[in-house]
C-alpha positions as CSV (number, residue, x, y, z in Angstrom):
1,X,87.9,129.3,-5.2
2,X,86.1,128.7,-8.1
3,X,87.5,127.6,-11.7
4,X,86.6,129.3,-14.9
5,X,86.7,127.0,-17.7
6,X,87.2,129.1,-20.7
7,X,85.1,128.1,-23.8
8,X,86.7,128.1,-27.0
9,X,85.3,126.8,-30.5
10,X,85.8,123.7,-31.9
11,X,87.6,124.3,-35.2
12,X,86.1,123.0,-38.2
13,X,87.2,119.8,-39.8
14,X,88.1,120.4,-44.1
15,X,89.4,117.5,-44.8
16,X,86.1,116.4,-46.7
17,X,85.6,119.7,-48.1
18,X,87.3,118.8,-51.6
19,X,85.7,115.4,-52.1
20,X,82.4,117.7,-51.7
21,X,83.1,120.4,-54.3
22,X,84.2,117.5,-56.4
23,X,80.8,115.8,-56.0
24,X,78.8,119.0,-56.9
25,X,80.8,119.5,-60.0
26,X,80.6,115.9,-61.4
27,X,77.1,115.9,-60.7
28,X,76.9,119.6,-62.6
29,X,78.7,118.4,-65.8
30,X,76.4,115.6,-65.9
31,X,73.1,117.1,-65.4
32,X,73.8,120.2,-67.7
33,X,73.1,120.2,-71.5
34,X,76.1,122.0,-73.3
35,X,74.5,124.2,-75.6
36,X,75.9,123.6,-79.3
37,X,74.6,126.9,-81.0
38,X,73.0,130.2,-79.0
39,X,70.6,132.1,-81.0
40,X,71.8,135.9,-82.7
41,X,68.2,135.8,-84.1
42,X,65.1,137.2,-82.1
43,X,62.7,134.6,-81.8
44,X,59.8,134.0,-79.9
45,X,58.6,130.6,-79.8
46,X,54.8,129.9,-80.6
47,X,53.2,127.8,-77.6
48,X,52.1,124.0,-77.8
49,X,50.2,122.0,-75.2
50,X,51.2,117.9,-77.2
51,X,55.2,118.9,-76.4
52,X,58.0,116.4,-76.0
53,X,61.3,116.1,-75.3
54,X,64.0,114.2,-77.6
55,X,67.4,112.8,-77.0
56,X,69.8,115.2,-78.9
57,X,72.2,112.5,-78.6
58,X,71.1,109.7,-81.1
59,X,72.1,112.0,-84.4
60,X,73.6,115.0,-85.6
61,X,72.1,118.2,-85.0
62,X,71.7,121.3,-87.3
63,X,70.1,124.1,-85.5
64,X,68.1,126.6,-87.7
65,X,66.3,129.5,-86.4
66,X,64.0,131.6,-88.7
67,X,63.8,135.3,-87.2
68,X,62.2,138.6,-88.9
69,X,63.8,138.4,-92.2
70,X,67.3,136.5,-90.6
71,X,68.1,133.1,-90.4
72,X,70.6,131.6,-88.5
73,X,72.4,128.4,-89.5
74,X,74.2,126.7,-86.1
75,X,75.9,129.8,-85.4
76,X,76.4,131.9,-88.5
77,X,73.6,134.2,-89.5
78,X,73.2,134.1,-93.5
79,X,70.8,135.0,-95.8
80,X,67.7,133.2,-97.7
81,X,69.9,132.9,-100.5
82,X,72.9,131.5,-99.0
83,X,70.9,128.7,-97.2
84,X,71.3,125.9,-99.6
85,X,75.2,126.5,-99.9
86,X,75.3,127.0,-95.9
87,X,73.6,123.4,-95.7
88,X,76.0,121.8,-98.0
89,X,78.9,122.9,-96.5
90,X,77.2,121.6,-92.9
91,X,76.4,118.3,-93.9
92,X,80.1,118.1,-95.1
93,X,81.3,118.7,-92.0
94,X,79.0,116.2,-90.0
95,X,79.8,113.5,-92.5
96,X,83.7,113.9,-92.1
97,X,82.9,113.5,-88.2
98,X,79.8,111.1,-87.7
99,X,78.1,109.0,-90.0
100,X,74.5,108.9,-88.2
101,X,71.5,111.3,-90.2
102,X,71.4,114.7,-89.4
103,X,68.4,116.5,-87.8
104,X,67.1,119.8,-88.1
105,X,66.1,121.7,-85.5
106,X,63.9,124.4,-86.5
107,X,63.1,126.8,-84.6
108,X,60.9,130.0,-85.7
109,X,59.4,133.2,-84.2
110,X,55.5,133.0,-84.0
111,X,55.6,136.0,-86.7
112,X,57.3,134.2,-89.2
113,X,54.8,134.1,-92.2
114,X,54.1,130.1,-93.2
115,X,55.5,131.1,-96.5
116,X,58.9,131.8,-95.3
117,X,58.7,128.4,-93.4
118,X,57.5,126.5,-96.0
119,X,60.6,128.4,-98.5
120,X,63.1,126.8,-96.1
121,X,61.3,123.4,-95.9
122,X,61.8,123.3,-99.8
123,X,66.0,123.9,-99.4
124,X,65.5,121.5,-96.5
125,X,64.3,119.1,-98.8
126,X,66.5,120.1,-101.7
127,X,69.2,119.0,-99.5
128,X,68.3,115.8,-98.5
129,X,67.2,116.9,-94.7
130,X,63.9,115.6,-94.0
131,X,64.3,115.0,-90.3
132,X,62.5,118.1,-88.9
133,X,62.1,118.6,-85.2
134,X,60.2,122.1,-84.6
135,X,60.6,124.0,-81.5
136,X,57.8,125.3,-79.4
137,X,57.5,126.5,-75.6
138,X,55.3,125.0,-73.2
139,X,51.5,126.2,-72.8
140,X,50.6,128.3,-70.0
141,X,47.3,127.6,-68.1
């Protein structure tokens, strides 16, 4: 008489499952960039072939997008002629957190007449910002 070993499946060992899932979420808070500000304004960003990349971590950050007849400070959209008040009350707040300069990060559509750009360089500069950092997208070949 012949014996019939019966098969069965080898059950599947979880006891390193949670170190895993750990691993991939420390690695994903590390790697990811928490975005401080998402833009309300429509822009589309002009393209540059000389780009780099800075650290965002050295200094405060003021985000400022110029859109078609918007602008948006961090994340409150105001109006040209609430800009210089806007900035005040933002360089306030940085200065009761962190005492390093504050930098601009201007980002504005490709429509945006240089007028307009050169209108909110002036309050920039009115306000003691002169750390500019203009946003572009990459060049494609």
């Amino acid at each position: 008489m012949i014996k019939r070993r019966i098969h069965t499946v080898p059950s599947l060992n979880m006891a390193s499952m949670p170190d895993l899932i750990f691993t991939v979420l420390f690695f994903f808070i590390i790697v990811s960039h928490m975005r401080t500000s998402s833009p309300k304004v429509d822009v589309q960003m002009p393209q540059g072939s000389q780009l780099t990349q800075l650290d965002t971590h050295q200094s405060q950050a003021l985000y400022l997008y110029i859109g078609e007849g918007k602008l948006q400070v961090n994340n409150r959209v105001v109006g040209f002629s609430q800009l210089p008040t806007v900035l005040l009350q933002e360089q306030q707040k940085a200065r009761e957190t962190d005492s390093r300069p504050m930098v601009v990060y201007l980002k504005a559509d490709k429509q945006t007449p240089v007028s307009t750009i050169l209108q909110v360089k002036q309050m920039l500069r009115q306000a003691h910002l002169s750390r500019i950092v203009y946003g572009a997208s990459e060049q494609k070949l």
